[in-house]
C-alpha positions in Angstrom: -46.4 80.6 39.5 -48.2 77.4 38.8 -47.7 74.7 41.0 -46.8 72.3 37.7 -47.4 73.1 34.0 -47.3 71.5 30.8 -47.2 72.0 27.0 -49.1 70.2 24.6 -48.9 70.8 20.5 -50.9 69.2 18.7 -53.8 70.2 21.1 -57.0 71.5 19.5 -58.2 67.9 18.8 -57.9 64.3 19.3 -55.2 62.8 21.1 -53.7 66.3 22.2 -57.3 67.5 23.5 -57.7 64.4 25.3 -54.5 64.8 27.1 -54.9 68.7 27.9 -58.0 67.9 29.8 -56.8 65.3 31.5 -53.7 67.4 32.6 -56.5 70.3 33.4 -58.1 67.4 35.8 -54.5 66.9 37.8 -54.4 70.6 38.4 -51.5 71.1 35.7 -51.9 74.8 34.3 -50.9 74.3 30.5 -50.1 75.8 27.2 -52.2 74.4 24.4 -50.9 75.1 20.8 -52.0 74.0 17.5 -51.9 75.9 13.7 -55.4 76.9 13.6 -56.1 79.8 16.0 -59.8 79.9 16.0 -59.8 75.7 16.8 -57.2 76.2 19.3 -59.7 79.0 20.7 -62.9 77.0 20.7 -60.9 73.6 22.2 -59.2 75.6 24.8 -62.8 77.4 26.0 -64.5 74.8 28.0 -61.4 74.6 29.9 -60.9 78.2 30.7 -64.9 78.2 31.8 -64.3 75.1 33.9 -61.7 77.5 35.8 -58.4 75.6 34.4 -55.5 77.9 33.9 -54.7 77.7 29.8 -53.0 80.1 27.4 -52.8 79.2 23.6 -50.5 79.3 21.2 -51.2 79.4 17.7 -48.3 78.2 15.3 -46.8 75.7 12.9 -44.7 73.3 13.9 -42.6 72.7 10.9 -41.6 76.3 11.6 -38.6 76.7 14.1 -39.1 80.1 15.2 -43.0 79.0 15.7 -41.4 76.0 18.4 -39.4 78.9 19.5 -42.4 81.2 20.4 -44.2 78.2 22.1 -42.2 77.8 24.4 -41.4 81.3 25.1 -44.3 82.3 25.5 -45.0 79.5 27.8 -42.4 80.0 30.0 -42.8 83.8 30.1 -46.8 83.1 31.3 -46.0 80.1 33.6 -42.0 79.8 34.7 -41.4 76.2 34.8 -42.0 73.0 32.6 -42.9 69.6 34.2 -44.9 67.8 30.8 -43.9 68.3 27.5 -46.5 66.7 25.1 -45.2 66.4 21.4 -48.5 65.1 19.8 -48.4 67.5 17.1 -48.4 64.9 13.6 -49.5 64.8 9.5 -49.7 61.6 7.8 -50.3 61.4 4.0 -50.2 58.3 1.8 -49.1 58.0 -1.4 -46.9 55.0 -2.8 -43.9 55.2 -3.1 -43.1 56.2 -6.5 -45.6 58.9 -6.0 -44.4 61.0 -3.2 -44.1 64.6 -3.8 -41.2 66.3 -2.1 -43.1 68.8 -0.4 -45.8 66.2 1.4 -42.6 64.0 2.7 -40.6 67.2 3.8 -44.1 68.5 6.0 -44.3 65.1 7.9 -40.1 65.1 8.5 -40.9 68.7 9.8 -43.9 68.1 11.8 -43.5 64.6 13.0 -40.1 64.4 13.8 -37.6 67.6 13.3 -40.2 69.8 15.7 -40.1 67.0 18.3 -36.2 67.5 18.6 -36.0 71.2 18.2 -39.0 71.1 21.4 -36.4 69.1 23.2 -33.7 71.3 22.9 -35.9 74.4 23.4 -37.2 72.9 26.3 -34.3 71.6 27.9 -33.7 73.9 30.5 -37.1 74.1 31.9 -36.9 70.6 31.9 -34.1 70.5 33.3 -35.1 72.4 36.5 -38.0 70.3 37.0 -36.6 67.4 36.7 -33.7 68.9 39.5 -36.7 69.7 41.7 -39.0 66.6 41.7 -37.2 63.9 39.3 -40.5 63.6 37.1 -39.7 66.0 34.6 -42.1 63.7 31.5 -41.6 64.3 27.7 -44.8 62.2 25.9 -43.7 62.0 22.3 -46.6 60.5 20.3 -45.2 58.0 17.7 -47.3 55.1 16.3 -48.0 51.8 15.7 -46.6 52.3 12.6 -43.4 53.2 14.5 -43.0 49.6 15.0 -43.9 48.6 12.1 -43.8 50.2 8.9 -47.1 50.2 6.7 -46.9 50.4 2.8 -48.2 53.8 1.5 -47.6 55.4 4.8 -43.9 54.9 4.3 -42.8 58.4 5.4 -45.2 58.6 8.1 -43.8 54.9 9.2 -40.2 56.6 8.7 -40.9 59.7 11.3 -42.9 57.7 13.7 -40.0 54.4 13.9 -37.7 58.1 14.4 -40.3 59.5 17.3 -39.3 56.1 18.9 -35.8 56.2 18.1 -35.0 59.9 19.5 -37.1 59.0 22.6 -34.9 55.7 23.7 -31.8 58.2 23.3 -33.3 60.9 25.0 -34.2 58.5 28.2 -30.4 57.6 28.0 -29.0 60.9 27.6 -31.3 62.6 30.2 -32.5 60.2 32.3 -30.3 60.8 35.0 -31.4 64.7 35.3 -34.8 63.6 36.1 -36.4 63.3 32.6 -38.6 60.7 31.6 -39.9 60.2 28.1 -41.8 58.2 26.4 -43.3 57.4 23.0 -46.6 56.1 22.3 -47.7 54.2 20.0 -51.4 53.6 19.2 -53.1 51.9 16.5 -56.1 53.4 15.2 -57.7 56.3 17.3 -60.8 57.6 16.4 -59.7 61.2 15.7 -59.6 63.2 12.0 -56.4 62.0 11.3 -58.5 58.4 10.7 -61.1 59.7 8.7 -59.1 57.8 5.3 -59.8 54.6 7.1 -63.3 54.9 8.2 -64.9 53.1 6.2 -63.5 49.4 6.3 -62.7 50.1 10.2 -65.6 52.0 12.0 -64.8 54.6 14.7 -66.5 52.3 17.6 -63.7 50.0 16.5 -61.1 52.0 17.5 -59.1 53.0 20.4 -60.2 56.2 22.0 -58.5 59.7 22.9 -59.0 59.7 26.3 -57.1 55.8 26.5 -54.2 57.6 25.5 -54.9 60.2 28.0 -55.3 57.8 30.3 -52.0 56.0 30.0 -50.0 59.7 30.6 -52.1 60.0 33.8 -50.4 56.5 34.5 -47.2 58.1 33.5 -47.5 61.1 36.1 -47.9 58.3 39.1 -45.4 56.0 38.4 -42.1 56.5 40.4 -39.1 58.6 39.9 -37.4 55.3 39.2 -39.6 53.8 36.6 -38.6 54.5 33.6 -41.5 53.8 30.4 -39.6 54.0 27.6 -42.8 53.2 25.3 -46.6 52.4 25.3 -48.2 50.6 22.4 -52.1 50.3 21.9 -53.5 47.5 19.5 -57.3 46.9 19.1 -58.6 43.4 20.0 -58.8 42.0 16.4 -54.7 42.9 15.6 -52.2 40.9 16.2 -48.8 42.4 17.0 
């Protein structure tokens, strides 16, 4: 049995990459899981060559019994549960009077409903850790628009302000078991997901995956009694 192991969705790019190999650097073993199997494959490869313990799990996240073979299949491969990433996201745009039913149900799904149903999937292997060590660490990315809604990005503003939401009650409700959690909340990071944006803001611009990465490796050192309930990442020219 690994020593400590995490789960990551959202993990075949970006942010959720980022964070899987800095969790591979602390000497976590980890499950990696995204929707597209052969990107999840090719992301999780360099890892496994490097000598870093990694299974993958391929699935959809606005489908339960997907969260519900993600985390079986991570605790039947590694036992125990110490960081549980919810990165997994889907933002599209459209103005209000415009939204389709089916594009604001996905991001409901994806964004927020899966970060729940992880939790309570979870809970027990969390549960555990947090009984043995205190540091048990939920990382629920949100965003700056979780603070502050944007127009045509009002759904994805409504999931993200929830992201923040269900991770201030989650900190009240479990904290005293030993789980920690908390929600961050960058601005632009130069991933896919910013592509739209590209143009008027260029990717040197922007924050970078690995700054988010860096502020969970923060998170793991920081004390059983320190509590981060949220991180938020502007770039120099925004004002929050």
């Amino acid at each position: 049995m690994a020593e400590r192991a995490a789960l990551i969705t959202g993990a075949s790019s970006g942010i959720g990459l980022a964070i899987a190999e800095m969790l591979c650097s602390e000497g976590y073993a980890i499950t990696m899981s995204s929707r597209r199997p052969e990107k999840l494959e090719q992301a999780a490869a360099p890892l496994r060559e490097r000598g870093h313990q990694v299974h993958t799990v391929a699935g959809n996240m606005a489908l339960e019994e997907d969260i519900k073979r993600v985390v079986a299949e991570h605790r039947e491969r590694f036992v125990r549960l110490d960081v549980l990433v919810n990165n997994a996201g889907v933002g599209v745009g459209a103005p209000v009077g415009e939204i389709e039913t089916k594009r604001l149900d996905l991001q409901l799904e994806v964004n927020l409903r899966s970060v729940i149903i992880f939790y309570r999937e979870c809970l027990e292997l969390l549960k555990a850790a947090g009984a043995e060590h205190g540091q048990a660490l939920v990382v629920n990315t949100s965003s700056i628009s979780g603070k502050r809604g944007q127009p045509w990005l009002s759904v994805y503003s409504a999931t993200k302000h929830g992201v923040v939401g269900f991770t201030e009650a989650m900190n009240k409700e479990l904290g005293t078991l030993g789980i920690k959690s908390t929600a961050l909340c960058p601005a632009f990071v130069d991933t896919a997901m910013t592509d739209f944006v590209k143009g008027s803001v260029p990717p040197e611009k922007m924050i970078r995956p690995q700054d988010i990465a860096e502020s969970v490796r923060f998170l793991l050192r920081t004390s059983p009694n320190c509590v981060v309930p949220e991180i938020i990442f502007a770039r120099p020219d925004e004002t929050f």
